[in-house]
DSSP file (Angstrom, degrees, kcal/mol; ACC not computed):
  #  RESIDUE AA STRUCTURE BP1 BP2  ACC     N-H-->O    O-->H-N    N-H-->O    O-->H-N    TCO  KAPPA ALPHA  PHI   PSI    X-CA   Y-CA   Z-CA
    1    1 A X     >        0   0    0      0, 0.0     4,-2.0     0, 0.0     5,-0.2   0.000 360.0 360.0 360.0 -29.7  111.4  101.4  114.1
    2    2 A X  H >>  +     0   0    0      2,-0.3     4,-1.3     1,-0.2     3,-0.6   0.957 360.0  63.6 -91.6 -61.3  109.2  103.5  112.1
    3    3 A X  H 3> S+     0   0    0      1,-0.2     4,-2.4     2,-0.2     5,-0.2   0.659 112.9  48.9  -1.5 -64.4  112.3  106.5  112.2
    4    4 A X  H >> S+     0   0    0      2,-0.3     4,-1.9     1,-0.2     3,-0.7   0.894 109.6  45.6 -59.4 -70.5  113.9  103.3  110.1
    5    5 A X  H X< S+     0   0    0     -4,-2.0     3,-0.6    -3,-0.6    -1,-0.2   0.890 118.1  40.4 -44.9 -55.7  111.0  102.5  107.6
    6    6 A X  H 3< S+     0   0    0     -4,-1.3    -1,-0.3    13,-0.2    -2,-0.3   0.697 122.4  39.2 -85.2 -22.0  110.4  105.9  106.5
    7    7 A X  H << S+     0   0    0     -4,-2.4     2,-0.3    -3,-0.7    -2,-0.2   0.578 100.2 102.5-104.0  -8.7  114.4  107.2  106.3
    8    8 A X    <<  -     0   0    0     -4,-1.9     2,-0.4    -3,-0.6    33,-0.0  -0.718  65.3-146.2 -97.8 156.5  115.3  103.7  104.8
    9    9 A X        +     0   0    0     -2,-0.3     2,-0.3     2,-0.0    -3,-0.0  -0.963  27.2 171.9 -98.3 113.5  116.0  103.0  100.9
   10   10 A X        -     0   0    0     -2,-0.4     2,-0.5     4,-0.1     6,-0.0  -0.798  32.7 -89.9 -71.9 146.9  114.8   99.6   99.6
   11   11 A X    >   -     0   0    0     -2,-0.3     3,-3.7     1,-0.1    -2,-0.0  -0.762  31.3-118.1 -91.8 130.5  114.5   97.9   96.4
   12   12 A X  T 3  S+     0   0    0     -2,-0.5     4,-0.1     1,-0.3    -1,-0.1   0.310 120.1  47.1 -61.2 -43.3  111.6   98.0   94.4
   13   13 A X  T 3  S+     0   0    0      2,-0.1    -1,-0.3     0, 0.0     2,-0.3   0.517  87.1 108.4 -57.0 -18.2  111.1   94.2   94.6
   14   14 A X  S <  S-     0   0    0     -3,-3.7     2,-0.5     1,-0.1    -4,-0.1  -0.507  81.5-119.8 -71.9 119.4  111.8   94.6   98.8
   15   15 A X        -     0   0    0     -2,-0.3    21,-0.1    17,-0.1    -2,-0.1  -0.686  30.9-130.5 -86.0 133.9  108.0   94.0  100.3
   16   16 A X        -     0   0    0     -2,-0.5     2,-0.3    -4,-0.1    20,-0.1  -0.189  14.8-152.8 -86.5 167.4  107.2   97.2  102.2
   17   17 A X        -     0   0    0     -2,-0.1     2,-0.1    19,-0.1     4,-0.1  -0.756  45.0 -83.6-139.9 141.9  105.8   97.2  106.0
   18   18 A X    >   -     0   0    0     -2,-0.3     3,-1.2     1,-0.2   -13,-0.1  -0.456  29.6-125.3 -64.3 140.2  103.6  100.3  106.8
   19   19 A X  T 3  S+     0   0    0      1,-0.2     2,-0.5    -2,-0.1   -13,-0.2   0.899 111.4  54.4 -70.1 -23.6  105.4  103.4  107.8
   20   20 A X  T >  S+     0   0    0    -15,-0.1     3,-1.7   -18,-0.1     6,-0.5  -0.116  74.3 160.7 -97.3  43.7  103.3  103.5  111.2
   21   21 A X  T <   +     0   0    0     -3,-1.2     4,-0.1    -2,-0.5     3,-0.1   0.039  63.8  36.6 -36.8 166.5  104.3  100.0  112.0
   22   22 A X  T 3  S+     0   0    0      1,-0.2    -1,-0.2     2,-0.1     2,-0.2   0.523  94.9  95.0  66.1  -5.6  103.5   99.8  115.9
   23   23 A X  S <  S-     0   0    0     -3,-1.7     4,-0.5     1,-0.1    -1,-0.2  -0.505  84.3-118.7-127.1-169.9  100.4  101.9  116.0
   24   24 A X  S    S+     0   0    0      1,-0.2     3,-0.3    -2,-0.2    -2,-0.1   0.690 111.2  66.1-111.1   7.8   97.0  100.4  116.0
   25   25 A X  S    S+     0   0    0     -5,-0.2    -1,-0.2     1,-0.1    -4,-0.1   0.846  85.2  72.0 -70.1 -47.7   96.3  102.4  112.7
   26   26 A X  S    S-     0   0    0     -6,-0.5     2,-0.7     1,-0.2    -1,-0.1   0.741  92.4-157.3 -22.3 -42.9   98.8  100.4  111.0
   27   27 A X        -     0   0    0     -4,-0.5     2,-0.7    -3,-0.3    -1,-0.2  -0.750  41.0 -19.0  92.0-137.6   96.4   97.3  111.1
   28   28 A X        -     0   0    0     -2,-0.7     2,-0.8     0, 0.0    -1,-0.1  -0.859  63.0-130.3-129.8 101.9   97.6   93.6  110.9
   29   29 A X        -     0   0    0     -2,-0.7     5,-0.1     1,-0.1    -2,-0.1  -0.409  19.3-135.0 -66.2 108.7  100.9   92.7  109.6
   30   30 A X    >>  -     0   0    0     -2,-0.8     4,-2.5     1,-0.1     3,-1.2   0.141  26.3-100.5 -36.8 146.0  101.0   90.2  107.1
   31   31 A X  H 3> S+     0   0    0      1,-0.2     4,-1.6     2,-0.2     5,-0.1   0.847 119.4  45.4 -64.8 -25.3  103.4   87.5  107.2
   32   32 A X  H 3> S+     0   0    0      1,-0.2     4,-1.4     2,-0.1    -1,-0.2   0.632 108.9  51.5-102.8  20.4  105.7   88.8  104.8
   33   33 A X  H <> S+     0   0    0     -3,-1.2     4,-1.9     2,-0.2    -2,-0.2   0.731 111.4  54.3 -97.6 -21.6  105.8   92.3  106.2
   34   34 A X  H  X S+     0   0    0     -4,-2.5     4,-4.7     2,-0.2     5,-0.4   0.945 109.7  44.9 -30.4 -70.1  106.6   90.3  109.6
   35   35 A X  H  X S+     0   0    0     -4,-1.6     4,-1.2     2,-0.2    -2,-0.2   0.962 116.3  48.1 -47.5 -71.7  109.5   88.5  107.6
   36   36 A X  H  < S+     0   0    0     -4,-1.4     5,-0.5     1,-0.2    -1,-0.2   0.819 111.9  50.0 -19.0 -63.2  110.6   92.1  106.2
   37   37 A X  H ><>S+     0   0    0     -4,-1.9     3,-1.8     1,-0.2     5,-1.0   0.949 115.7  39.9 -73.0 -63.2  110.3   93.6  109.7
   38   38 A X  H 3<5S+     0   0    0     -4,-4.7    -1,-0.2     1,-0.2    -2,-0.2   0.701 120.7  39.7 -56.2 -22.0  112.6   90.8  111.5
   39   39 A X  T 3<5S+     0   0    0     -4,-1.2    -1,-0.2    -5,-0.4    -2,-0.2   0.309 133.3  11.0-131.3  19.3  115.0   90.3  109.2
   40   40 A X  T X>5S+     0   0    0     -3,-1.8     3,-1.7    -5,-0.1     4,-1.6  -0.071 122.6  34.1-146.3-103.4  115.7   94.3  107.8
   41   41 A X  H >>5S+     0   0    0     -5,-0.5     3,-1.2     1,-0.3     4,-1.0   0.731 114.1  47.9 -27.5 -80.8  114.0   97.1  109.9
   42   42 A X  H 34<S+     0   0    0     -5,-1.0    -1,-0.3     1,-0.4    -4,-0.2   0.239 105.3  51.5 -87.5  -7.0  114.1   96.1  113.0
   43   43 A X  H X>>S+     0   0    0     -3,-1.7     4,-2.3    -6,-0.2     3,-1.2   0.679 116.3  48.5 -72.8 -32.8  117.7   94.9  113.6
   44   44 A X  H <X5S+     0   0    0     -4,-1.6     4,-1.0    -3,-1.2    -2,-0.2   0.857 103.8  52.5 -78.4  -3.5  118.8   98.1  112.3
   45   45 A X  H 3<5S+     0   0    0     -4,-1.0    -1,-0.3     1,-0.2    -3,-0.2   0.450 115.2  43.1-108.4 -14.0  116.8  100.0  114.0
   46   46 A X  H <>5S+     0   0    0     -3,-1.2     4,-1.9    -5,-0.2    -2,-0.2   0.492 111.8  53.3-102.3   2.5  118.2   98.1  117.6
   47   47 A X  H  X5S+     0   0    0     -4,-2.3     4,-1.4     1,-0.2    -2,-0.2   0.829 103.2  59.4 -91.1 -38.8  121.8   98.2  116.5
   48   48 A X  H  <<S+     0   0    0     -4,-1.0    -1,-0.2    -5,-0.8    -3,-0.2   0.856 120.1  28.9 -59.7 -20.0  121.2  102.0  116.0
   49   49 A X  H  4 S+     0   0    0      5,-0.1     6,-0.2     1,-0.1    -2,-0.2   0.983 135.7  19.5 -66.7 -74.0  120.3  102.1  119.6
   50   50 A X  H  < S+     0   0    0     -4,-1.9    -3,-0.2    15,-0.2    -2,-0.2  -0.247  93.3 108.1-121.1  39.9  121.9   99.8  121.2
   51   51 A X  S >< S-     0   0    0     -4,-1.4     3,-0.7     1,-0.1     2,-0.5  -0.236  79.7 -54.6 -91.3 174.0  124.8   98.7  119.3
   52   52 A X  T 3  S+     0   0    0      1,-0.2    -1,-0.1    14,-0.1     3,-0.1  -0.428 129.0  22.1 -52.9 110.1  128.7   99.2  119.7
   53   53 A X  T 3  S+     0   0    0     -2,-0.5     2,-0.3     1,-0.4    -1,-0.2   0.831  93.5 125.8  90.3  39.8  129.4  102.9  119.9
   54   54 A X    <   -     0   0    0     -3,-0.7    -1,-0.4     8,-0.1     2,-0.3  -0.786  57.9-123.4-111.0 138.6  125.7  103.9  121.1
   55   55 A X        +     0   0    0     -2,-0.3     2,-0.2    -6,-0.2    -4,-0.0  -0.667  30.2 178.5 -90.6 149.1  125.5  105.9  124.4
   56   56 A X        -     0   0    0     -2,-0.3     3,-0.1     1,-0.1     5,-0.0  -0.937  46.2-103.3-146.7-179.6  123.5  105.0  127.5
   57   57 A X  S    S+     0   0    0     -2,-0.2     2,-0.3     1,-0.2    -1,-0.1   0.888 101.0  17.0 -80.1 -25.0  123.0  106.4  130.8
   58   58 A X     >  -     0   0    0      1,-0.1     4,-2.2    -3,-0.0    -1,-0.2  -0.926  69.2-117.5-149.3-168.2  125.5  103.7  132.3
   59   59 A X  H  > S+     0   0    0     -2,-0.3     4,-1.2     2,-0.2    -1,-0.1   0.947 119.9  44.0 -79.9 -47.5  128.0  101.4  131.6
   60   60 A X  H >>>S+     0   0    0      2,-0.2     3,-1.1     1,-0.1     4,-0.7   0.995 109.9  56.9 -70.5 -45.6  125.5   98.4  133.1
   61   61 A X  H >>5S+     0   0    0      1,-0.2     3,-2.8     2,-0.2     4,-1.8   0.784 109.8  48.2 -20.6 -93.5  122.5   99.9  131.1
   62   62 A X  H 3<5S+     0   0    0     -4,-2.2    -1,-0.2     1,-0.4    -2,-0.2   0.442 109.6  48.7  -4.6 -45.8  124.7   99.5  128.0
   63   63 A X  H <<5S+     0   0    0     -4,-1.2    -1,-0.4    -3,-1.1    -2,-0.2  -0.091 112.0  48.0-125.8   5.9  125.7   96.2  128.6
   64   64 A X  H <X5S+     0   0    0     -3,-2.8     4,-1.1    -4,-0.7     5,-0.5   0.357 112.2  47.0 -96.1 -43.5  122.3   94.9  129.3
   65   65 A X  T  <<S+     0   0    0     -4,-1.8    -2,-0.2    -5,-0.6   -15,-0.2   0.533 111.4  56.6 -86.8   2.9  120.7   96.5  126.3
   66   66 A X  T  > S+     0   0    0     -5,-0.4     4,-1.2     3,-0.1    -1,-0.2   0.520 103.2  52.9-103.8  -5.0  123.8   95.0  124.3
   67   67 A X  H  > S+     0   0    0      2,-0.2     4,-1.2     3,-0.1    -2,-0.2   0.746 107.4  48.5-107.8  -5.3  123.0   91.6  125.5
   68   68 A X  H  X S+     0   0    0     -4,-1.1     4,-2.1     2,-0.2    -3,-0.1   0.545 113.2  52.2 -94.6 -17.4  119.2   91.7  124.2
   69   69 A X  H >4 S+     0   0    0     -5,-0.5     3,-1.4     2,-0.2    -2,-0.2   0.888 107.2  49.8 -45.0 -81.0  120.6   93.1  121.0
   70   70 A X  H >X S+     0   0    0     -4,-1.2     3,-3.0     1,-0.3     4,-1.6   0.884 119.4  38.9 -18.1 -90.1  122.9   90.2  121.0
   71   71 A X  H >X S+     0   0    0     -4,-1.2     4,-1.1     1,-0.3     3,-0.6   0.773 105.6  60.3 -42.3 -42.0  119.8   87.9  121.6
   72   72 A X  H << S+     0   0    0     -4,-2.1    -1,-0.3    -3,-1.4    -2,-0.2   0.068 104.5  51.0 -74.9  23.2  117.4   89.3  119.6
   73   73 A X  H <> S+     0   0    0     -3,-3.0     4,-0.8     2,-0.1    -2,-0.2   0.608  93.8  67.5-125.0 -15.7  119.7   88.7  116.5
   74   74 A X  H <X S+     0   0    0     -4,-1.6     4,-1.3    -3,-0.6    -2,-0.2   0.831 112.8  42.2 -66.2 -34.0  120.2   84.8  117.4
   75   75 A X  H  X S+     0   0    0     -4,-1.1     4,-1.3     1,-0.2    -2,-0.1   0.827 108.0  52.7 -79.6 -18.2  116.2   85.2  116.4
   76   76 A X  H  > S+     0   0    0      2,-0.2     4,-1.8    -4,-0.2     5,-0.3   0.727 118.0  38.3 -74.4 -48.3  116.7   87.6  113.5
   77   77 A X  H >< S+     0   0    0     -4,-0.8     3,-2.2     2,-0.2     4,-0.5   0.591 118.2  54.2 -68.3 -90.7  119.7   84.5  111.7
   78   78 A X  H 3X S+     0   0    0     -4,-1.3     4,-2.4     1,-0.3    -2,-0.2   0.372 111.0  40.3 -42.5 -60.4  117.2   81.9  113.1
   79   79 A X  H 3X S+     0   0    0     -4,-1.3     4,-0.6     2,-0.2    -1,-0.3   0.806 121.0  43.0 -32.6 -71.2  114.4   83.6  111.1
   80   80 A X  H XX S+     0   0    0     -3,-2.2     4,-1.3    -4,-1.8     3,-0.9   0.867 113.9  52.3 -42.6 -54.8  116.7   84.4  107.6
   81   81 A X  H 34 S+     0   0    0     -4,-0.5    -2,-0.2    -5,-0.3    -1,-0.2   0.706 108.2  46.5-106.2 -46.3  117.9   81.3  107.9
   82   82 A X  H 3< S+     0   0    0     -4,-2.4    -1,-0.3    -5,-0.3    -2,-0.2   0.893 119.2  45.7 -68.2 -32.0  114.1   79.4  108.1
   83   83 A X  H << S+     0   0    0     -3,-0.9    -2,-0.2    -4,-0.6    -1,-0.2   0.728  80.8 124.0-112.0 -44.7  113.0   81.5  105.2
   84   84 A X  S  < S-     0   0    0     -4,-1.3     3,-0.1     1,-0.1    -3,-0.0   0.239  72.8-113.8 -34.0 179.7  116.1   81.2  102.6
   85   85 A X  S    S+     0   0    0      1,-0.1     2,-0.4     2,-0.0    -1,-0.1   0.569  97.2  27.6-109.7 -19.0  114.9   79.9   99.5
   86   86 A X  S    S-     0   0    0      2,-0.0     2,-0.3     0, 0.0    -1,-0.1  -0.939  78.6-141.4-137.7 153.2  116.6   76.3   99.2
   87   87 A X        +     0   0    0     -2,-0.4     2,-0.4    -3,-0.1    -5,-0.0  -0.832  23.6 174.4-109.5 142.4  117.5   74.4  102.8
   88   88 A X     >  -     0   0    0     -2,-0.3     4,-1.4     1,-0.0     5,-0.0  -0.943  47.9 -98.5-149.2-174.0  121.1   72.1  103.2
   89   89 A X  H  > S+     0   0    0     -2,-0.4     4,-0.5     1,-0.3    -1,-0.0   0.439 119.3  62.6 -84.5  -4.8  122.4   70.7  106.1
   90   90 A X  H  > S+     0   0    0      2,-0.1     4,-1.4     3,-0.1    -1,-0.3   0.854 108.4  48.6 -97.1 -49.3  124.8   73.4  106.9
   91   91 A X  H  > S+     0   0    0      1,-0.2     4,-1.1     2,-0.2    -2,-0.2   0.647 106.8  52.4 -79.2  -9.2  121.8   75.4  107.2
   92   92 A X  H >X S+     0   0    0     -4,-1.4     4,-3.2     2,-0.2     3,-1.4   0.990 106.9  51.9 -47.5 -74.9  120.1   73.3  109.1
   93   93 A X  H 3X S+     0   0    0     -4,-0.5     4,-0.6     1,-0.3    -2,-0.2   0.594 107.6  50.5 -38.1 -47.5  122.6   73.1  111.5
   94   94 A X  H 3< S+     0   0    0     -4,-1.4     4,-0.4     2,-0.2    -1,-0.3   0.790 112.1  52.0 -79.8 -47.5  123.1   77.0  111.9
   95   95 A X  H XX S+     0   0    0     -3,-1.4     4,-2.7    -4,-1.1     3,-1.7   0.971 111.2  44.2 -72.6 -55.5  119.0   77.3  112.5
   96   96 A X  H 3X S+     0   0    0     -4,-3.2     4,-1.4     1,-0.2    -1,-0.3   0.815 115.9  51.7 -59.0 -22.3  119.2   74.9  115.0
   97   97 A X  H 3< S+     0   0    0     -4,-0.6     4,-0.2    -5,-0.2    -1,-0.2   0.585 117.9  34.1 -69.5 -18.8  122.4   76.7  116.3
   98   98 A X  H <> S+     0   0    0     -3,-1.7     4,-1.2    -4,-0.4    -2,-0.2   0.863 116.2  52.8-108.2 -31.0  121.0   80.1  116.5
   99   99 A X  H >X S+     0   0    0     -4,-2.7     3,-9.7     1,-0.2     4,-1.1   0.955 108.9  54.1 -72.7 -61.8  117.0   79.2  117.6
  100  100 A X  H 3< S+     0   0    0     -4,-1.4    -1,-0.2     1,-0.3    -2,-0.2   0.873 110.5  49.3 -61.5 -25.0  118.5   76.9  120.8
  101  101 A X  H 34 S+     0   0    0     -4,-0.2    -1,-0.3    -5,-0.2    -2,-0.2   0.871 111.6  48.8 -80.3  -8.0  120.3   80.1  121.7
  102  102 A X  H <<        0   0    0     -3,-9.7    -2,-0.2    -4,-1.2    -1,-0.2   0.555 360.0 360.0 -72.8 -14.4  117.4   81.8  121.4
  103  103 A X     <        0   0    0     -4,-1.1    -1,-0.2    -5,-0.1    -2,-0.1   0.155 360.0 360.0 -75.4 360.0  115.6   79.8  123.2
């Protein structure tokens, strides 16, 4: 994740996260570097891992780490989705779709 902070380009309005996210120098992350972190960094930084067309040492490895991808990204929509700037009822619907599979 930090590889991802520090090599990624964001816009000037995009609220930055410390580049030594994870370390205990870093401090206490704010809710909207949280928000930032969930809903930017930190998917790209497991789909660079463990995404389609990622190596692993085996086939079930792979296929394990592709299903807490998988999962951890019903909480990454849930998350966008809670946050957006106006709520409708389609987006209701979608949050409630994506938390209870997260769940």
């Amino acid at each position: 994740v930090q590889d991802v902070i520090q090599e990624m380009t964001v816009p000037t309005w995009f609220g930055s996260v410390p580049n030594n996210f994870g370390s205990a120098a870093a401090g206490t992350i704010k809710a909207d570097e949280w928000r930032s972190l969930i809903t930017v960094y930190i998917p790209i930084a497991l789909i660079s891992l463990w995404g389609a067309g990622t190596s692993h040492p085996s086939d079930e490895v792979g296929t394990l780490l592709r299903t807490v991808l998988d999962h951890t990204m019903e909480l990454v929509c849930a998350v966008y989705l809670v946050c957006a700037r106006t709520a409708t009822a389609d987006r209701a619907h979608a949050y409630r779709s994506h938390i209870a599979s997260y769940v």
